[in-house]
NUDREN-210373 format. One line per 2 residues: number of its first residue (from 1); their letters; for each residue x, y, z of N, C-alpha, C. Coordinates in steps of 0.02 Angstrom, whole numbers, always signed. Example, Ala and Ser with C-alpha at 12.3 -4.5 7.8 and 13.67 -1.06 7.14 Angstrom:
# residues 2
1	AS	+660/-284/+390/+615/-225/+390/+660/-165/+390 | +642/-112/+354/+684/-53/+357/+645/+2/+394
END
This chain:
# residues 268
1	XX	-2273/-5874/-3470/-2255/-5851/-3537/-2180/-5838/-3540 | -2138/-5861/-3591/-2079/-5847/-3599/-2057/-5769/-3590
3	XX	-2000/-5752/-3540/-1989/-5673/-3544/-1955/-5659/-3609 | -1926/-5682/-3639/-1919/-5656/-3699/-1984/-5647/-3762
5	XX	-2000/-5563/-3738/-2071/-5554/-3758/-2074/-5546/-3839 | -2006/-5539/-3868/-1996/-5540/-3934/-1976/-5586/-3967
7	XX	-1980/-5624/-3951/-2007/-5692/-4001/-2076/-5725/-4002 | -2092/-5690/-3955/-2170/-5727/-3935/-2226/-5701/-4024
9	XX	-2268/-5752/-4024/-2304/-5741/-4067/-2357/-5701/-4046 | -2398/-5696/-4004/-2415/-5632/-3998/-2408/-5576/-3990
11	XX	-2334/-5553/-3974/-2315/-5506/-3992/-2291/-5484/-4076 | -2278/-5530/-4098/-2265/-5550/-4163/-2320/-5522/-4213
13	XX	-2355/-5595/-4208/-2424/-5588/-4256/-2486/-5565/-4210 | -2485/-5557/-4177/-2555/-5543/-4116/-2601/-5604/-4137
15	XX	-2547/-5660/-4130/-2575/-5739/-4120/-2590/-5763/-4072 | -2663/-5743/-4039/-2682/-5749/-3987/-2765/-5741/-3964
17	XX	-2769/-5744/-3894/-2827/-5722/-3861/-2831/-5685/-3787 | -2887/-5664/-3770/-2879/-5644/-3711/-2951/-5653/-3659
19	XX	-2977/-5636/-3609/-3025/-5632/-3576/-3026/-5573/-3525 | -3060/-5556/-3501/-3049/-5477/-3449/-3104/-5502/-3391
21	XX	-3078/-5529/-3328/-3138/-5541/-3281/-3137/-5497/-3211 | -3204/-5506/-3204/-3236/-5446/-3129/-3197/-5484/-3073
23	XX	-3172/-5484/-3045/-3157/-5515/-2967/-3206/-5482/-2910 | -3229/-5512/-2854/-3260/-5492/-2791/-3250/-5548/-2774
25	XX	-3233/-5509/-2711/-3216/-5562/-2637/-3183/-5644/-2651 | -3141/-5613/-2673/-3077/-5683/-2700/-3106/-5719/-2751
27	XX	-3159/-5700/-2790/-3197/-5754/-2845/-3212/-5733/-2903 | -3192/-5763/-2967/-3212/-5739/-3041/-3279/-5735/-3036
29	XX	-3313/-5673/-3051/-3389/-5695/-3080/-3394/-5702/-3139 | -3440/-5746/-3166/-3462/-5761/-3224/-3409/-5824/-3250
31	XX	-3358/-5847/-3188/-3310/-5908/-3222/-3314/-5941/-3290 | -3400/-5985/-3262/-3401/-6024/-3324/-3427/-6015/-3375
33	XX	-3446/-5949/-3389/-3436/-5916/-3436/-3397/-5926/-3484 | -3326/-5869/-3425/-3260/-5859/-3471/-3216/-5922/-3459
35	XX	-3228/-5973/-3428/-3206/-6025/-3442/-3221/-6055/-3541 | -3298/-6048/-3523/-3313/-6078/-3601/-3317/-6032/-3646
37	XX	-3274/-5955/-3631/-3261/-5928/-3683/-3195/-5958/-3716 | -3149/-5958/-3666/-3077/-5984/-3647/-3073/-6066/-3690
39	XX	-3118/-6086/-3688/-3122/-6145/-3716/-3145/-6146/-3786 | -3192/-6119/-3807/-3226/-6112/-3872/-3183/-6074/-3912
41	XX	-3153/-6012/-3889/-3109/-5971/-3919/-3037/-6011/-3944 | -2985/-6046/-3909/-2951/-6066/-3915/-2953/-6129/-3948
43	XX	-3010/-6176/-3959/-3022/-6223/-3993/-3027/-6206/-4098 | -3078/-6125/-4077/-3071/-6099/-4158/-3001/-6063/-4185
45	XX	-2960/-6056/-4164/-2907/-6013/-4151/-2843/-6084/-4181 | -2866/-6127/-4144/-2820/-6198/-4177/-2752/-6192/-4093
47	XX	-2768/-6162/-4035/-2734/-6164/-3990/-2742/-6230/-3957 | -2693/-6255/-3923/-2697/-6296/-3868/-2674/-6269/-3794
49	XX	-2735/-6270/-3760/-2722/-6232/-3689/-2729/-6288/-3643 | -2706/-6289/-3597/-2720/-6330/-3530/-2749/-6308/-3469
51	XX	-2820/-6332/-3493/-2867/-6279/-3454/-2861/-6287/-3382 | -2870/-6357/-3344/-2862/-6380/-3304/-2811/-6335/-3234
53	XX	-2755/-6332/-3289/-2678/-6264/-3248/-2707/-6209/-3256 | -2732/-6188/-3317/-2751/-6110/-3309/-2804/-6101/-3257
55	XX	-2871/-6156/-3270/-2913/-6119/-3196/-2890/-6139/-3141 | -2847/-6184/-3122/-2815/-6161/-3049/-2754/-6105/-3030
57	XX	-2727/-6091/-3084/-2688/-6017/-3083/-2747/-5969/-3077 | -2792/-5972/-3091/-2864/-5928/-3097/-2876/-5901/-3035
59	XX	-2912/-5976/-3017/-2938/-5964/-2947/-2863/-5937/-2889 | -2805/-5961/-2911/-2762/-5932/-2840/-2752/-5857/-2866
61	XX	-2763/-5823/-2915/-2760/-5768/-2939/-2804/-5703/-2901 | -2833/-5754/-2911/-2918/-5721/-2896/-2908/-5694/-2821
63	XX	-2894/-5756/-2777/-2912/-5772/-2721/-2840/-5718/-2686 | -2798/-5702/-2728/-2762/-5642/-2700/-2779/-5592/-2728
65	XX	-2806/-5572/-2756/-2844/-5506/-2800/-2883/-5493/-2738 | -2911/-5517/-2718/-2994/-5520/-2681/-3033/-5462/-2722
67	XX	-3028/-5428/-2752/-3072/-5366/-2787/-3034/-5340/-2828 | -3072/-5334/-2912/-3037/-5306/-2942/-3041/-5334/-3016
69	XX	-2980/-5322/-3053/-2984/-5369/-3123/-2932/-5393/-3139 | -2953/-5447/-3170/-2912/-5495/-3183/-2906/-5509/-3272
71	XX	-2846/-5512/-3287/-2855/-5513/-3366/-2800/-5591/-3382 | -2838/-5640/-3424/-2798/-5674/-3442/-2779/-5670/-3517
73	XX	-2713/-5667/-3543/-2716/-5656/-3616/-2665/-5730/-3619 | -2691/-5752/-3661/-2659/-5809/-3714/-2615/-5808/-3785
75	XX	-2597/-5816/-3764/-2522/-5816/-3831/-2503/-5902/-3875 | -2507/-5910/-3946/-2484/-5980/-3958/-2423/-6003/-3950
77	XX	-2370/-5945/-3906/-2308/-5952/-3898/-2254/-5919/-3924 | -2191/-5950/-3907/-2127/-5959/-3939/-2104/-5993/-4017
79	XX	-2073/-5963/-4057/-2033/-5992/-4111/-2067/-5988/-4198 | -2040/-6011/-4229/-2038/-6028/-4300/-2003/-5917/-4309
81	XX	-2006/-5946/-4389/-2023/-5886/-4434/-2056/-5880/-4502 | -2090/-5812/-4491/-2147/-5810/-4513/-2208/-5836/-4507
83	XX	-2284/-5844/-4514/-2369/-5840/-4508/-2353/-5918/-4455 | -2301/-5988/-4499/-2317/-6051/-4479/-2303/-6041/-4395
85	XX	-2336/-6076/-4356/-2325/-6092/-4299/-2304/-6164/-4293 | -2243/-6182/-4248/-2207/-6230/-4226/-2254/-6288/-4235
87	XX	-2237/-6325/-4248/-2280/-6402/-4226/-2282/-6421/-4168 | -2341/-6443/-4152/-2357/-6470/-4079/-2319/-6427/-4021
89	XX	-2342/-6362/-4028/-2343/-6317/-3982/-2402/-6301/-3927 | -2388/-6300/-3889/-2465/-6274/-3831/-2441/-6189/-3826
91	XX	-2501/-6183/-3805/-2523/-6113/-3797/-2482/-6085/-3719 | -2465/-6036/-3698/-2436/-6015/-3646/-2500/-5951/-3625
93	XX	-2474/-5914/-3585/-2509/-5879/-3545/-2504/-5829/-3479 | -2527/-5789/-3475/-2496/-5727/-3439/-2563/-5717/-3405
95	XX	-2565/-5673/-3334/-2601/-5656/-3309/-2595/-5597/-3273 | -2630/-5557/-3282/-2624/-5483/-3253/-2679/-5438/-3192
97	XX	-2694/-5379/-3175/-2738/-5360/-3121/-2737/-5295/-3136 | -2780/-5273/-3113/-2805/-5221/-3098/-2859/-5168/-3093
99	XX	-2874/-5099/-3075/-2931/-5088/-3035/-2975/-5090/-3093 | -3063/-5098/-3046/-3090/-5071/-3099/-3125/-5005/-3123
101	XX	-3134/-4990/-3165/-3129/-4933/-3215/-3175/-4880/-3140 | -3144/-4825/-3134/-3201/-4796/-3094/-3276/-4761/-3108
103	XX	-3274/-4763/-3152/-3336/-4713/-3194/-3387/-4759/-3211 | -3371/-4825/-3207/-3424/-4868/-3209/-3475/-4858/-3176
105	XX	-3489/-4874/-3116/-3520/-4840/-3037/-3575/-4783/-3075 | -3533/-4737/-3093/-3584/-4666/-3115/-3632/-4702/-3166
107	XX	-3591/-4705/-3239/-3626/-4732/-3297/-3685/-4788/-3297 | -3695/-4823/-3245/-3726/-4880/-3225/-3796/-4834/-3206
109	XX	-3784/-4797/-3151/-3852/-4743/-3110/-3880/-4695/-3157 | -3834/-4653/-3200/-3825/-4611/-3222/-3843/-4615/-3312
111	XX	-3825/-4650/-3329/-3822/-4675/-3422/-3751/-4630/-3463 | -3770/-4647/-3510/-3694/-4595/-3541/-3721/-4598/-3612
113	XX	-3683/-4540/-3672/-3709/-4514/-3717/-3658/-4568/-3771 | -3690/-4588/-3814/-3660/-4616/-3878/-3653/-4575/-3963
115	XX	-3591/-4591/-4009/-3612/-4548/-4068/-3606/-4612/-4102 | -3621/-4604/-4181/-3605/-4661/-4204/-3533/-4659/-4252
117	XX	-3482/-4724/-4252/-3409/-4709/-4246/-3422/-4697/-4365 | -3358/-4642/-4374/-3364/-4671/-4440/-3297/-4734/-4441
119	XX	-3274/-4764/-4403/-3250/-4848/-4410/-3304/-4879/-4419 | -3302/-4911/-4479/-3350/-4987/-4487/-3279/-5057/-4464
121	XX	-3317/-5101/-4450/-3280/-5161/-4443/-3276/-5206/-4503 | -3234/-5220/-4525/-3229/-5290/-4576/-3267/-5346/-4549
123	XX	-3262/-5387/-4627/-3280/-5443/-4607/-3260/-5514/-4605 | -3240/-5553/-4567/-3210/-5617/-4564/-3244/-5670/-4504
125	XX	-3293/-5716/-4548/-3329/-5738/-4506/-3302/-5794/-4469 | -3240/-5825/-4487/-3177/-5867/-4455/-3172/-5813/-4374
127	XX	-3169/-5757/-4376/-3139/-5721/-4299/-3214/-5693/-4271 | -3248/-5686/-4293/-3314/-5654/-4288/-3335/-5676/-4206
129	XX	-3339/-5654/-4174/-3380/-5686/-4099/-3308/-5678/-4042 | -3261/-5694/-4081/-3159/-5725/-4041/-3149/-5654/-3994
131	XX	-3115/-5639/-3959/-3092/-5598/-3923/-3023/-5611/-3923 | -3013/-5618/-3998/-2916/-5621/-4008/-2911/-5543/-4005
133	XX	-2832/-5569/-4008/-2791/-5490/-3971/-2768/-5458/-4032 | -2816/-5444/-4083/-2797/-5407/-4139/-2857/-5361/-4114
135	XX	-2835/-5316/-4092/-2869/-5266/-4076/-2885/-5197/-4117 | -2837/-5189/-4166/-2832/-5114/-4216/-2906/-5090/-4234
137	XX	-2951/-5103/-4269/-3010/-5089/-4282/-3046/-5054/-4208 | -3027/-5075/-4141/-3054/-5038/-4088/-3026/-4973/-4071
139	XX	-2942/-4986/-4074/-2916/-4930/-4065/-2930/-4865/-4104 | -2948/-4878/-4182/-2961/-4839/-4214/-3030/-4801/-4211
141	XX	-3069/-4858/-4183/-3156/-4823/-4145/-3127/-4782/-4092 | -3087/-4779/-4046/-3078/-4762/-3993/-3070/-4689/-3995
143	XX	-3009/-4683/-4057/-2979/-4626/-4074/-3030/-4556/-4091 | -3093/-4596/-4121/-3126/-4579/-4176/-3206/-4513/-4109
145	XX	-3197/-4572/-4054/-3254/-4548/-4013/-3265/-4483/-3996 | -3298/-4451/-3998/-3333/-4393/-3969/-3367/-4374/-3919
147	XX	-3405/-4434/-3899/-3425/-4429/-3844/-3402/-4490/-3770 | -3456/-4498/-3734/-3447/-4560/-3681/-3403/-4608/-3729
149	XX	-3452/-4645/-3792/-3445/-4678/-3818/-3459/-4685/-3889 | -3478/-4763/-3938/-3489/-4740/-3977/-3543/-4824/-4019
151	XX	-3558/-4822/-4072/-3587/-4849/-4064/-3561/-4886/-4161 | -3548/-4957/-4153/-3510/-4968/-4222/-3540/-5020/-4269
153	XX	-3552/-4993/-4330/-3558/-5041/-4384/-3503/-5081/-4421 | -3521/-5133/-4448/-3486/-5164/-4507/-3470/-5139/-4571
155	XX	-3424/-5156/-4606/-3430/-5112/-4699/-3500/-5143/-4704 | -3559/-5184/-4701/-3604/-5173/-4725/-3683/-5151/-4719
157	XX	-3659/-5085/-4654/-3689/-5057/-4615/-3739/-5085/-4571 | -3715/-5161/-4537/-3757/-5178/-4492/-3733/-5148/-4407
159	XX	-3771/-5124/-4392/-3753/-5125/-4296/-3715/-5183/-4265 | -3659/-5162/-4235/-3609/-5214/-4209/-3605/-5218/-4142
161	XX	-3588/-5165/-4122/-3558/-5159/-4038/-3559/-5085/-4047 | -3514/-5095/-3973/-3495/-5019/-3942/-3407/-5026/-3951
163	XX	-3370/-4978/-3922/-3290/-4967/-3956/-3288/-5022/-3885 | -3313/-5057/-3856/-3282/-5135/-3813/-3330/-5150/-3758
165	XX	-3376/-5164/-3796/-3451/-5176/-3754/-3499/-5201/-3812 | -3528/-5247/-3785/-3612/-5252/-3827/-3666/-5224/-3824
167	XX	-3706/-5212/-3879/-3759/-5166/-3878/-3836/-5203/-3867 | -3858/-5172/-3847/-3936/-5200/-3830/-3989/-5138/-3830
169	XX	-4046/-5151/-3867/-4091/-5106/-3873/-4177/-5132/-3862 | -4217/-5095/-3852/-4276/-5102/-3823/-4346/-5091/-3852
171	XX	-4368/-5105/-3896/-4433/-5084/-3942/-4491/-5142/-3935 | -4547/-5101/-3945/-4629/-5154/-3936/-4619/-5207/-3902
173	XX	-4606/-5170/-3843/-4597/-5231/-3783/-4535/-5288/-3790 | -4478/-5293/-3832/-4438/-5355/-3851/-4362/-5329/-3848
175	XX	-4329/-5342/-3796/-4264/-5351/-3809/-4205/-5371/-3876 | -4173/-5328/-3908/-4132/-5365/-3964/-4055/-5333/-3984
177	XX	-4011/-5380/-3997/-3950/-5351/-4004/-3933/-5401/-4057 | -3875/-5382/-4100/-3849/-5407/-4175/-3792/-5456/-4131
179	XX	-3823/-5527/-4208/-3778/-5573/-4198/-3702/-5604/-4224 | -3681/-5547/-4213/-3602/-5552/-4223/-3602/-5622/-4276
181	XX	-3626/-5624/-4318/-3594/-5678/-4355/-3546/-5659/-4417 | -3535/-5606/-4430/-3460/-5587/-4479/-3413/-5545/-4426
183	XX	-3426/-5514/-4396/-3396/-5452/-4347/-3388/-5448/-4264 | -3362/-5408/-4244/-3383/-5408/-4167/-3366/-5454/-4123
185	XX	-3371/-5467/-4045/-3365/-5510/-4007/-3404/-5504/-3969 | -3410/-5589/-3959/-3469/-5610/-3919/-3427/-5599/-3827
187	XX	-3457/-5557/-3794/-3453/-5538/-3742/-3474/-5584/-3682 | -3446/-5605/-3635/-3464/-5638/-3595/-3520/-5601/-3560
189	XX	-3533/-5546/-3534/-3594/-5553/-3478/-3649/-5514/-3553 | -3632/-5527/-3617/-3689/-5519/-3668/-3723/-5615/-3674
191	XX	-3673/-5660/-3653/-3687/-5715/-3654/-3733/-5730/-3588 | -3722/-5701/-3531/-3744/-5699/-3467/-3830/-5679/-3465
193	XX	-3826/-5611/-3500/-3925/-5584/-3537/-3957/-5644/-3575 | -3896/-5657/-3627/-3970/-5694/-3667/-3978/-5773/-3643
195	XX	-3930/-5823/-3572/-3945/-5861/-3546/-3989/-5837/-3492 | -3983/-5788/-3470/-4034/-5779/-3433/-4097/-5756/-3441
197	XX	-4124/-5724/-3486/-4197/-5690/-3510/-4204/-5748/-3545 | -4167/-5796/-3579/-4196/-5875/-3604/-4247/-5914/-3554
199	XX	-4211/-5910/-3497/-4219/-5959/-3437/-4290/-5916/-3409 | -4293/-5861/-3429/-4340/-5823/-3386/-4407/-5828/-3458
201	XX	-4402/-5856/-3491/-4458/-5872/-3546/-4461/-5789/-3589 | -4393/-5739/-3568/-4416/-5686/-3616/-4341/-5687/-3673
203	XX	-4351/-5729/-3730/-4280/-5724/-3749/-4272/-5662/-3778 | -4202/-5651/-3801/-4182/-5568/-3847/-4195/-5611/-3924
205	XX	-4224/-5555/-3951/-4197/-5579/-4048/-4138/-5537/-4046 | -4097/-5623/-4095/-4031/-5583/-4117/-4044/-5595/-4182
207	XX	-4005/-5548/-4221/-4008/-5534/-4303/-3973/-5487/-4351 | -3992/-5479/-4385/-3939/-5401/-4420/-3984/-5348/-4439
209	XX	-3964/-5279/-4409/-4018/-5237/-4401/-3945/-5168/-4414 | -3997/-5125/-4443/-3949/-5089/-4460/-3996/-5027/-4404
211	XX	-3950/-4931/-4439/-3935/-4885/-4378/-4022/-4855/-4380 | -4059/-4883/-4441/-4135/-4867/-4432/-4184/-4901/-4381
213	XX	-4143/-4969/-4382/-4180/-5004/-4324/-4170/-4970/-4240 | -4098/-4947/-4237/-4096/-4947/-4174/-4131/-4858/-4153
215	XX	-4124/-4809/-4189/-4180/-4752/-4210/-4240/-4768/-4176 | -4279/-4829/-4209/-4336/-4841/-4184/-4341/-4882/-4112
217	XX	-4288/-4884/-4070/-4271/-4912/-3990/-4322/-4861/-3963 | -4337/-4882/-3882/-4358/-4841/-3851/-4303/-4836/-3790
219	XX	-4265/-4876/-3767/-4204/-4880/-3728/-4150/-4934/-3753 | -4095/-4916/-3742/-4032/-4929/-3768/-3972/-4957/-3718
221	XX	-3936/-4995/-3714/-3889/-5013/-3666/-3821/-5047/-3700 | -3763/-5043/-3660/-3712/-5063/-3679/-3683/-5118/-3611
223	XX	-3656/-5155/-3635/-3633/-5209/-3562/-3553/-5239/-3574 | -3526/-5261/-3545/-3473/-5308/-3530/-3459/-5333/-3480
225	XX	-3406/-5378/-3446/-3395/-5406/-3393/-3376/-5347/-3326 | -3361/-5291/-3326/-3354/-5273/-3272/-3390/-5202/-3289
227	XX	-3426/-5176/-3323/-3453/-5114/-3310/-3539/-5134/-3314 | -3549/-5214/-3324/-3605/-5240/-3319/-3659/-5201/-3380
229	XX	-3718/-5181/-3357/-3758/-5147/-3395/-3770/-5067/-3380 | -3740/-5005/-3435/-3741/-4963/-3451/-3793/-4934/-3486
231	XX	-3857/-4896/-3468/-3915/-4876/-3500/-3873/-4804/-3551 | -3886/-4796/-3631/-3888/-4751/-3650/-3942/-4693/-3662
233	XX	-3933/-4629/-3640/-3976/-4593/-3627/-4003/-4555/-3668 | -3933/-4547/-3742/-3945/-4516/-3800/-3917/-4556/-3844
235	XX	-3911/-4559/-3889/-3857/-4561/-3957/-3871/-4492/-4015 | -3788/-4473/-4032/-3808/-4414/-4085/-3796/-4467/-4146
237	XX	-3837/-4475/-4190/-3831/-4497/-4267/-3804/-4446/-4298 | -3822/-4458/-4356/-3776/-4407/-4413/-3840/-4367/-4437
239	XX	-3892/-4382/-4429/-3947/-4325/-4433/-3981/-4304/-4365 | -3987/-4320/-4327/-4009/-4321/-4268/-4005/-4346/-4211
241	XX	-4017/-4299/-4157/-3985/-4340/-4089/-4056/-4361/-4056 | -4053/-4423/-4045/-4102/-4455/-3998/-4127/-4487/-3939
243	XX	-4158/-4449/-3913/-4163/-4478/-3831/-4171/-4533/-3801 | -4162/-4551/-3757/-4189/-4670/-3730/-4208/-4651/-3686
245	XX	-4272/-4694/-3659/-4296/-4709/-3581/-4268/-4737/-3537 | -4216/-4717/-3497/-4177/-4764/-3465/-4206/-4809/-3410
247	XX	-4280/-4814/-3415/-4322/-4868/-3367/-4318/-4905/-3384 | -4322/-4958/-3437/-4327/-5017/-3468/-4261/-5059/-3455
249	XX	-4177/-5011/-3437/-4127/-5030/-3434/-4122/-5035/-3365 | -4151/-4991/-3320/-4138/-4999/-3250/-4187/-5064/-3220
251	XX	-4232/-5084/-3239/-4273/-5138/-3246/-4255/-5197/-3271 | -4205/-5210/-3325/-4178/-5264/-3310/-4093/-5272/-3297
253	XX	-4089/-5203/-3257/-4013/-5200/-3236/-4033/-5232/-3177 | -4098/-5234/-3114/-4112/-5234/-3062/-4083/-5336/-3073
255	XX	-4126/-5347/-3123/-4136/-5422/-3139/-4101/-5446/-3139 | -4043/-5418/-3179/-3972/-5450/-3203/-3939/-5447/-3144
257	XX	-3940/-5401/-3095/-3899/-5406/-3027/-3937/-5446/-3010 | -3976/-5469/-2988/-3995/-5527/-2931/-3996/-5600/-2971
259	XX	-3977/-5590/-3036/-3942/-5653/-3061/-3886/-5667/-3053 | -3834/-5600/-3046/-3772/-5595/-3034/-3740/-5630/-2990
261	XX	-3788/-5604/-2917/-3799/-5623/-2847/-3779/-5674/-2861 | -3837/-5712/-2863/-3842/-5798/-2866/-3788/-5831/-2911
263	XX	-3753/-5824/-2949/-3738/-5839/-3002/-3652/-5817/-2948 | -3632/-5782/-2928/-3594/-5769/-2873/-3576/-5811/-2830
265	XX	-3618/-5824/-2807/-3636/-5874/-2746/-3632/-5944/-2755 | -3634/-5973/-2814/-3646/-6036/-2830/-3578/-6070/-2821
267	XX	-3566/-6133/-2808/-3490/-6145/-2784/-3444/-6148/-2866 | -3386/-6161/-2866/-3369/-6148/-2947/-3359/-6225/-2965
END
């Protein structure tokens, strides 16, 4: 990425993207994943990346990390002024490290308490799923939290996410989490659950469900690429605080690790 960070368009317009990956023992997990997030994202975005350079900057990244995180953020570059971007520009790119979060570890064994945020998210179904680096709407959940965490709707009160995690909940036996199709981002190891409980003949329903549906959960979870799956133990609503069974989450947290495993292991 050009060091002159002030001309750059993502610093500019936050004309961009990013990815956040787990490292162990010199290796991205979930690569091709965030490879085909990296790919899908930047294709809707109107970027041109050169994937080819970036995953071998990846892997030598990685492979000196040996543990840890790895963040790639994408930028459409250098130049013009104002919204237009240069003609026949490629995308540039930065790569960064560091530890991961420590409280994960606990929250994983342990569960953690959710409220629900008063941030709703807009809607723009052009960015809806993207993990561009317009981030404001999170920061402002962030600000907003009270507890562990929190738990966020859209202006048209559907269930979205968590302030940077996906949500998943547990009722009459069926897995289900909302399908980001105006809001939200599609999370890589949220992509990781529903290829895998596919493959395992138990898929999730995704859909739009608002804060009555998730009320009627019997266990609750939040996930992303490096704090994996997080069982919630409560959530306080705005009338009432309600308890989750955190068995149903440790049951297919067991699952999801020994997919992990394998899925680890596999050559890239």
């Amino acid at each position: 990425m050009s060091e002159d960070i002030h001309q750059d368009r993502a610093f500019q317009y936050g004309d961009g993207m990013f990815t956040t990956m787990h490292v162990a023992c010199g290796r991205v997990a979930l690569w091709s994943l965030h490879k085909q997030r990296l790919q899908n994202d930047s294709a809707r975005l109107g970027l041109t990346v050169d994937l080819a350079l970036l995953t071998e900057q990846v892997h030598a990244a990685a492979e000196k990390l040996a543990d840890g995180v790895l963040k790639v953020h994408i930028s459409s570059g250098c130049g013009g002024r104002g919204y237009q971007r240069p003609a026949g520009q490629s995308a540039v790119w930065r790569l960064s490290d560091f530890s991961v979060p420590a409280q994960y570890a606990c929250w994983q064994k342990q569960g953690i308490a959710a409220d629900i945020s008063p941030v709703t998210l807009g809607l723009q179904p052009l960015l809806a799923g993207i993990k561009h680096i317009n981030r404001l709407e999170q920061v402002l959940v962030k600000e907003q939290i009270t507890l562990d965490d929190a738990i966020v709707c859209d202006m048209q009160g559907y269930v979205t996410e968590a302030s940077a995690s996906n949500v998943f909940w547990y009722a009459d036996g069926q897995w289900y989490t909302p399908s980001l199709d105006n809001a939200g981002v599609a999370g890589v190891y949220r992509a990781f659950i529903l290829s895998t409980l596919e493959q395992a003949g138990k898929p999730v329903i995704t859909g739009k469900f608002t804060i009555s549906d998730l009320k009627e959960a019997s266990a609750v979870f939040l996930c992303n690429a490096l704090m994996h799956i997080v069982p919630l133990n409560r959530i306080q609503f705005d009338d009432a605080e309600v308890r989750f069974d955190c068995g149903p989450v440790w049951t297919l947290q067991q699952q999801m690790n020994e997919a992990y495993e394998r899925e680890h292991e596999t050559p890239d």
